[in-house]
N, C-alpha and C positions, 0 to 999 in steps of 0.2 A: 416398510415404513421409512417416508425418508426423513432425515439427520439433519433439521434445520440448525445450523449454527449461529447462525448471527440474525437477528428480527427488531425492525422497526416496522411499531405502531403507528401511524399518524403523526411521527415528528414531525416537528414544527421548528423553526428557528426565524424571529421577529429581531430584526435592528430597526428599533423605532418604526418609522412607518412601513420599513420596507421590510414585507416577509422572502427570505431569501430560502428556505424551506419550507412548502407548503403538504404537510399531513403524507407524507412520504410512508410508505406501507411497505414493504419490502423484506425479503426471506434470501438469505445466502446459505447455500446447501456445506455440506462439509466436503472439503477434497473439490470443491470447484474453482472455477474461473472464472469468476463474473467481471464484467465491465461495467461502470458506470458510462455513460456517456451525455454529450448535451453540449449547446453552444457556449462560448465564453457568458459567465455570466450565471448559466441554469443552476447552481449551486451544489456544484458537486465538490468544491472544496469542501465549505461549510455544513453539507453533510457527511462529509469524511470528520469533521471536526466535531458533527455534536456525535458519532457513534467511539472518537477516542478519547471523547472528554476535553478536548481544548477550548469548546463553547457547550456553555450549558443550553438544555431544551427548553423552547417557550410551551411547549405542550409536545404532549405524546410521550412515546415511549423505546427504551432500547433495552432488548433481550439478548442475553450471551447463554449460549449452551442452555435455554431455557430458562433463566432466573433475570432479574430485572436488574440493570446496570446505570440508571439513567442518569443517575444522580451523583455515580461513581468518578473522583477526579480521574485524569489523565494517565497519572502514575500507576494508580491500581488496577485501572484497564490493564496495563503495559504489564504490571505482575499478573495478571490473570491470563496474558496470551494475546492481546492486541495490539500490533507494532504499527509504525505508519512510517513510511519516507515521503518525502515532500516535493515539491516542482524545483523547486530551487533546492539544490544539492547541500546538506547540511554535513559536512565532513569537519575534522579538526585538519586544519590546512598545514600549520607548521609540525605537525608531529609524521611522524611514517607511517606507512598503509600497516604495518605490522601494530606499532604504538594506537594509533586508530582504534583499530579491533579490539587490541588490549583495554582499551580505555572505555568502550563499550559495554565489555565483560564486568569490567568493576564498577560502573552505573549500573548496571543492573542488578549487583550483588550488592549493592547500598558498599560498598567499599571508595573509599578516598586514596589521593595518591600519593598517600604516606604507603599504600601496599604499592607500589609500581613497580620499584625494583623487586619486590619477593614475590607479588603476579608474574613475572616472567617465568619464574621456575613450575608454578603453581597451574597456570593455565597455558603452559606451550603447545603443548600436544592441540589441543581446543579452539587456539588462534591461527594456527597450522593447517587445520581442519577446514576452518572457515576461509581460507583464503584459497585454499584449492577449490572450495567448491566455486567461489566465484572468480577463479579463473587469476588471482593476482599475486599468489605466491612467490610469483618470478621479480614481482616488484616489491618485496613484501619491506626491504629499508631504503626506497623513494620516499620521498615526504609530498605528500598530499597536494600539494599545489603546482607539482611537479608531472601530475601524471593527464591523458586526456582526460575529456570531458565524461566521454562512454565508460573510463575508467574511473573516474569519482562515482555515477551515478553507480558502479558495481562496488565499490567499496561502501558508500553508503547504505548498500543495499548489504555487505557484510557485519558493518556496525549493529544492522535491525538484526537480521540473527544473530548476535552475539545474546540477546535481549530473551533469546526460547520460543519466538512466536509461535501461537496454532492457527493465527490468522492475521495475514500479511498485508494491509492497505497501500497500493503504490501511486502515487500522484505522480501521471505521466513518465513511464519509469522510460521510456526512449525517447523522451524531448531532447531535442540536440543532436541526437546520436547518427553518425555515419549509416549507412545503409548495412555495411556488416556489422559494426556496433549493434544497431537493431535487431540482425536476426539471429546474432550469439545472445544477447540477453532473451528473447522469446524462447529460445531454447535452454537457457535457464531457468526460466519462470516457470516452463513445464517440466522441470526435473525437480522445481521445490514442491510440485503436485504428485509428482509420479512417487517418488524416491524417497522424498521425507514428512508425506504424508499433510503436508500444510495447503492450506485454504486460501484463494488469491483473492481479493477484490480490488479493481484499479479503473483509474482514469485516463483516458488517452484519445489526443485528436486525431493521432494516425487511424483510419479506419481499416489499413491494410493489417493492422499490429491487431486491432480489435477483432475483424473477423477472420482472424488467422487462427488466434488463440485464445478467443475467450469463448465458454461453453452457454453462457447466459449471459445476455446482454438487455440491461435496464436504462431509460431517456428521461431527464430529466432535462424539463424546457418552463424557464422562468418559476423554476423552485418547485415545478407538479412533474407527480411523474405519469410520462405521457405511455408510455410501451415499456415491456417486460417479457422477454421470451428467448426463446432459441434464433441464435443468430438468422435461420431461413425468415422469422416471424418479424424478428424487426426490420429488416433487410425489406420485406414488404409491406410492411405497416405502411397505409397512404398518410396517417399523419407524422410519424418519423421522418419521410419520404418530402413533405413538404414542407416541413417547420427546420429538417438538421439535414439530411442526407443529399438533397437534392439530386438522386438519379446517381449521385459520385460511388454509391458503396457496392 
């Protein structure tokens, strides 16, 4: 039987006249890699938005782990296991890739930064953890605005695991990035599937990143979704092929 973990119904998301998600149906398996994909525009932000809670649904529906979420804010997705990083890199710039992390960790424990000095003692070991996975321990007292671009977009991405995710939303997580930038993080992203068991779904107009690494690949074109399959199925879909890919993938 397979493990659907994340399911939309028929969501819908209406700004006034313009429906920007149109009745979106869709099943993300657990332990996979799914891609969203689609032209600027098709709405795949704002469907990352209405499954984390940051826009409410005009209709339809969102499923976690099997039980209805739809109506759930942001925050409580994020305690249940829903993380999202964004297109534009959300770090805290003046603090340090260490402080960063730290700061992470007590956002998500509802903790304030009257604990900050006695976090340190409290979560070292954990902050430690997290920066080795993604590769920044060496920088770990740089301050944020200090380090590249491929290297924010890895600390941001350490901030959301500070958070416990079981399913990771990444908004274009190698926009910007160097060509080895790109293919150290790809090889991240498969070791937070292989190794710690967590569930990917992301966005990305590299098609080389998308059919490299994503196991399921879903098209959303002007808010519908047009194809849903295994990288070989959309790769050949004639209307993939005409409305997004054009021959390039």
């Amino acid at each position: 039987m397979v493990d659907i973990f994340l399911q939309t119904q028929k969501i819908t998301k209406e700004f006034g006249k313009l429906r920007a998600v149109n009745e979106v149906s869709l099943e993300v398996k657990k332990g996979d890699i799914h891609a969203i994909i689609g032209p600027n525009g098709a709405g795949k932000s704002t469907y990352f938005n209405l499954i984390t809670g940051y826009h409410q649904a005009t209709a339809g529906k969102v499923l976690y782990k099997g039980k209805e979420i739809t109506h759930l804010p942001a925050y409580r997705r994020c305690n249940k296991g829903i993380t999202r990083s964004f297109q534009i890199t959300s770090i805290y710039p003046k603090l340090s890739v260490y402080e960063s992390v730290l700061m992470g960790l007590l956002a998500h424990r509802g903790m304030t930064l009257k604990f900050l000095s006695s976090a340190h003692k409290f979560f070292k070991e954990e902050v430690w953890r997290i920066l080795e996975d993604v590769g920044l321990a060496n920088q770990a007292h740089v301050s944020g605005d200090s380090i590249s671009h491929g290297d924010k977009k890895r600390l941001e991405l350490g901030i959301t695991l500070g958070t416990e995710p079981e399913i990771l939303l990444l908004d274009e997580p190698t926009c910007g990035m160097s060509p080895e930038e790109t293919e150290s993080t790809m090889i991240f992203i498969r070791s937070l599937v292989e190794e710690k068991g967590l569930t990917i779904l992301f966005t990305e107009h590299d098609m080389s990143v998308v059919f490299g690494i994503a196991r399921r690949i879903s098209v959303l074109h002007q808010g519908t979704l047009i194809a849903d399959g295994t990288p070989h199925e959309v790769r050949n879909s004639e209307e993939v092929q005409r409305v997004y890919l054009g021959g390039t993938a």
